[in-house]
N, C-alpha and C positions, 0 to 999 in steps of 0.2 A: 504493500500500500504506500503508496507515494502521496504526502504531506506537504501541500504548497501555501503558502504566506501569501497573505492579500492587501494591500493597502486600497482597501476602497474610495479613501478620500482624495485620493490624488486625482492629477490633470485638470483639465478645461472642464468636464463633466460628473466629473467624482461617483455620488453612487448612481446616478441614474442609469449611467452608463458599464460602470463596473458592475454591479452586482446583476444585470440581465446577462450578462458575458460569465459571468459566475457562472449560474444556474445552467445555462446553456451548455458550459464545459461539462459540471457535473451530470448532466443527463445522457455524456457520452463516454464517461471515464469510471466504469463502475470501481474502478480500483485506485479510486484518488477521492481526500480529503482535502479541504480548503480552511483555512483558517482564515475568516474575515474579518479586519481592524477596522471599525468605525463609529461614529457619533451614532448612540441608536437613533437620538429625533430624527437623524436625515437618513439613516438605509431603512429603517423600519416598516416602511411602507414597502418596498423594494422587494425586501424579505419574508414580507406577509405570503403564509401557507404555501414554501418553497418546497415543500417536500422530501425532505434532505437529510435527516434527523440523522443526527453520526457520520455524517460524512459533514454538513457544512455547521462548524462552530463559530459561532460568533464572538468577538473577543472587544468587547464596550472600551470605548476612548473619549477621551474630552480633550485632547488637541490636534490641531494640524497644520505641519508645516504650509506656510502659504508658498504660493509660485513665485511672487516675489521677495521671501524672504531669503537673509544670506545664508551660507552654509553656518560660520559660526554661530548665529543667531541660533541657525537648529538644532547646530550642537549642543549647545550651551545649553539654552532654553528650552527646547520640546521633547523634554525627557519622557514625557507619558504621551509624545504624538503616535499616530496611525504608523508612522512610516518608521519611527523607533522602535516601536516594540514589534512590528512583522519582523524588521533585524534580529530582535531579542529572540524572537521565538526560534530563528536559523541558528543564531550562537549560543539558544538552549537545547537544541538538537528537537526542539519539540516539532521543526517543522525542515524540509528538504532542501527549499527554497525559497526565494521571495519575486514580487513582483508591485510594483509601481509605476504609478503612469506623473508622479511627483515632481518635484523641484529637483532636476538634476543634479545644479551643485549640491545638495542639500542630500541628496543619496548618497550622491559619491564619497562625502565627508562622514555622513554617519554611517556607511556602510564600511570604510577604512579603518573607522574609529573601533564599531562593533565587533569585526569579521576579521580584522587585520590582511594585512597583504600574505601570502605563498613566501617561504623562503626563499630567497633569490628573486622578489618582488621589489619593489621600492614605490611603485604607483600603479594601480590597477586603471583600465585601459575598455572602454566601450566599446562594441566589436560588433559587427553587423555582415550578415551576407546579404552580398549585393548582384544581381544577376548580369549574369554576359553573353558574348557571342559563342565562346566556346565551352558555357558550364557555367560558374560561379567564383565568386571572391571575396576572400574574408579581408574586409577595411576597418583597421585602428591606426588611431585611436577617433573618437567620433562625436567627443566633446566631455570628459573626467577629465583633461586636463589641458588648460589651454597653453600654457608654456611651458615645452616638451627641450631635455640636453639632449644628446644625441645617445647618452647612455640609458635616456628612459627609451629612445626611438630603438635601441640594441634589446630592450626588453621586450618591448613590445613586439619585436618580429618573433621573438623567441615565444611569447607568447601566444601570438597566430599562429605560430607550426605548430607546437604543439596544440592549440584546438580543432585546425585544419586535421592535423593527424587523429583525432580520436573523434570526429567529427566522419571521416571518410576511410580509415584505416592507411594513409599514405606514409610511407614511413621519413619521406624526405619533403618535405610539399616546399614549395617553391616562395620568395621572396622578392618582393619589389620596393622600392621606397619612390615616394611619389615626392615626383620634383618640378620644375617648370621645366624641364629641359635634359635631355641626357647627356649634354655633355658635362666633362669632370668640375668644370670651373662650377657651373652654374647651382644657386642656390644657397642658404644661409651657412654660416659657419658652421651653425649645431647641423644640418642636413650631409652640407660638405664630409664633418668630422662620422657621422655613423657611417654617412655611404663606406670611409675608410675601415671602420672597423666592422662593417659587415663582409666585406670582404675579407677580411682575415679571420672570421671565424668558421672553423671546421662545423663548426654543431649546422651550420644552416647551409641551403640551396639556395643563393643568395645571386639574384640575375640581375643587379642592378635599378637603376634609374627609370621611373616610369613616368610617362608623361599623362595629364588629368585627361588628354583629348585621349587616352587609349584606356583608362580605366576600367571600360565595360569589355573591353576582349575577352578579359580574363584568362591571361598571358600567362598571368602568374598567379599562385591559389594566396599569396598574402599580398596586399599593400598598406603599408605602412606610411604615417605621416602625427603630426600632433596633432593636440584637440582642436585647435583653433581652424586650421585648415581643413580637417575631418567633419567638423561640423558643418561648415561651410559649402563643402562638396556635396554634402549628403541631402542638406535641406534645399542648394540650388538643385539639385535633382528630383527630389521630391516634386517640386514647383513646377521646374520644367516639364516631367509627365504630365501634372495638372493641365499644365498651359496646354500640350499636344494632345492629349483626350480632348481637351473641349475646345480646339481648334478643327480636329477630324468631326464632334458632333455637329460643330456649326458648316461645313462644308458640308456634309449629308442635310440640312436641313432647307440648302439655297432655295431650290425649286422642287418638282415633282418626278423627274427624272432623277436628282441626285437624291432625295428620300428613296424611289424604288433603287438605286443604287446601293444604299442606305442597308436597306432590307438585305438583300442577296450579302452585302458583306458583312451584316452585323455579326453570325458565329465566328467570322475570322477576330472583327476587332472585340469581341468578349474577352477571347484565348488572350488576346494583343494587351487589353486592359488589364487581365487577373496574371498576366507575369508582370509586367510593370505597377502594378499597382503597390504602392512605399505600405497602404493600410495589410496587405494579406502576409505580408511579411515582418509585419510591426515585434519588435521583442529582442532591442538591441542586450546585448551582452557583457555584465561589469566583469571582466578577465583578473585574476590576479588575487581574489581572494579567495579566504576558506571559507566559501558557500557561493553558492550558484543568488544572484542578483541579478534578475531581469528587467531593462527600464522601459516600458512602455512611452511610445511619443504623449507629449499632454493632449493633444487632440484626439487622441483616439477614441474614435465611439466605438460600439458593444463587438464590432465583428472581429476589428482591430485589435480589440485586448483582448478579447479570447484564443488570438492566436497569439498574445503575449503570453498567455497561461501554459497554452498548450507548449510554447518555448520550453518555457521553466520546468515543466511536464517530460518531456523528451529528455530534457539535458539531464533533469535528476533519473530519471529510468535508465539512462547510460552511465552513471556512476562518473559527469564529466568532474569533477573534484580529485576524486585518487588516478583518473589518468592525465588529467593534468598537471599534477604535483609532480606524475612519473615524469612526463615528458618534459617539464621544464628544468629540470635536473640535469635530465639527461643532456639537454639541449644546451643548457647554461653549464 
């Protein structure tokens, strides 16, 4: 039975949206428990005659980190928040995982704080698969840390293989560091300085320099980059999908020939929408601690974070925690 941690009051929609995504998951996981964190006034209607009895336990709170609130502030201050205590219940073994759709800096802090980093960790690293032309790619870091040395960026590749590896069974999965440009000169000190020391490390498959216009190839199974720029990438992508869906539905709509056009291609662009779609794959990845940390986008409505759940679902059913520890060892 696999035990997942819920922070219901997180994101743009908090229970309205989490706790239908709850029920939905449980109605399909007969061998999974949820532990649900939230204000009863506001999920209690939500929750009314769920049907659940022992599998969904409710777990009553009176705070919550806000989205604009800072990390320290959460730390400090939201010792009895939603988002604190689903940590607590991971770092009391009473639950597998967690999941929140919360204040990011405010995860990443209290999850650092609660959970500590992996030996051979120094800063845990949001990770996300993103799809391509040749298969898929794992991208960190994706916004846990916005000013990355080049020894956190030596980590964090180290960290991709090894999830790539226990993710696909690859015993060498490949690396890329994402730069403006391939040649040697181009790019920050801290970028310059890993590119050098990824190249001298034996632990990695290490291919060099990747350019943002080739990201979606999926050249290489890791690309590496810091927070600041990982974030950046990933939300102008998001966006951009948005824009080209509803740039294709408004050209099907011009006249009465491009409507029946419209029609005859709609199954292709359904397929077209549900691979690129940022919400069916929502459920980035805090790398580098001891417990699986899923952070849901704050937007995410009900469909979205159920397959946040279902993330944190899969990862704890794979035991990714002790084969990650293996391979970052090995690796490091």
């Amino acid at each position: 039975m696999i035990t997942i941690a819920v922070d219901a009051m997180g994101g743009d929609f908090g229970p309205r949206e989490t706790i239908p995504a709850i029920l939905k998951f449980l109605a399909t996981h007969s061998d999974c428990t949820i532990l649900v964190f939230g204000i009863p006034q506001e999920t209690d209607a939500y929750l009314a005659g769920h049907g659940f009895a022992g599998r969904l336990i409710f777990c009553p709170v009176n705070e919550v980190v806000d989205s604009d609130e800072t990390a320290s502030s959460a730390l400090r201050s939201k010792k009895q928040s939603s988002m604190r205590l689903m940590l607590n219940a991971v770092n009391e073994g009473r639950a597998d995982c967690a999941v929140s759709a919360g204040n990011t800096g405010a995860l990443v802090a209290i999850s650092r704080f609660v959970l500590k980093t992996m030996p051979g960790v120094d800063r845990p690293a949001l990770t996300a698969i993103i799809p391509g032309r040749k298969g898929f790619t794992c991208l960190l870091d994706l916004g846990a840390n916005v000013e990355c040395s080049s020894a956190n960026l030596v980590q964090f590749a180290r960290m991709g293989t090894a999830y790539i590896s226990v993710l696909t069974g690859k015993a060498q999965p490949s690396v890329g560091l994402l730069n403006i440009g391939t040649e040697e000169q181009k790019g920050s000190d801290d970028i310059r300085l890993a590119h050098a020391q990824l190249k001298e490390d034996s632990g990695l498959s290490y291919k060099g320099y990747v350019e943002p216009d080739h990201l979606y190839d999926a050249a290489v199974d890791v690309v590496v980059c810091g927070g600041f720029i990982g974030n950046v990438v990933l939300k102008t992508s998001e966006g951009l999908v948005s824009f080209v869906v509803e740039l294709i539905r408004l050209a099907f709509k011009r006249n009465l020939l491009t409507r029946i056009a419209g029609l005859v291609a709609l199954p292709v662009l359904e397929r077209m929408q549900r691979r690129l779609n940022p919400d069916m794959k929502n459920g980035a990845v805090l790398l580098g601690l001891n417990g699986i940390v899923v952070k849901s986008h704050g937007k995410a409505q009900a469909a979205a974070f159920e397959k946040a759940v279902e993330n944190a679902y899969w990862l704890s059913s794979g035991k990714l925690i002790e084969k990650l520890h293996e391979q970052i060892i090995r690796t490091g």
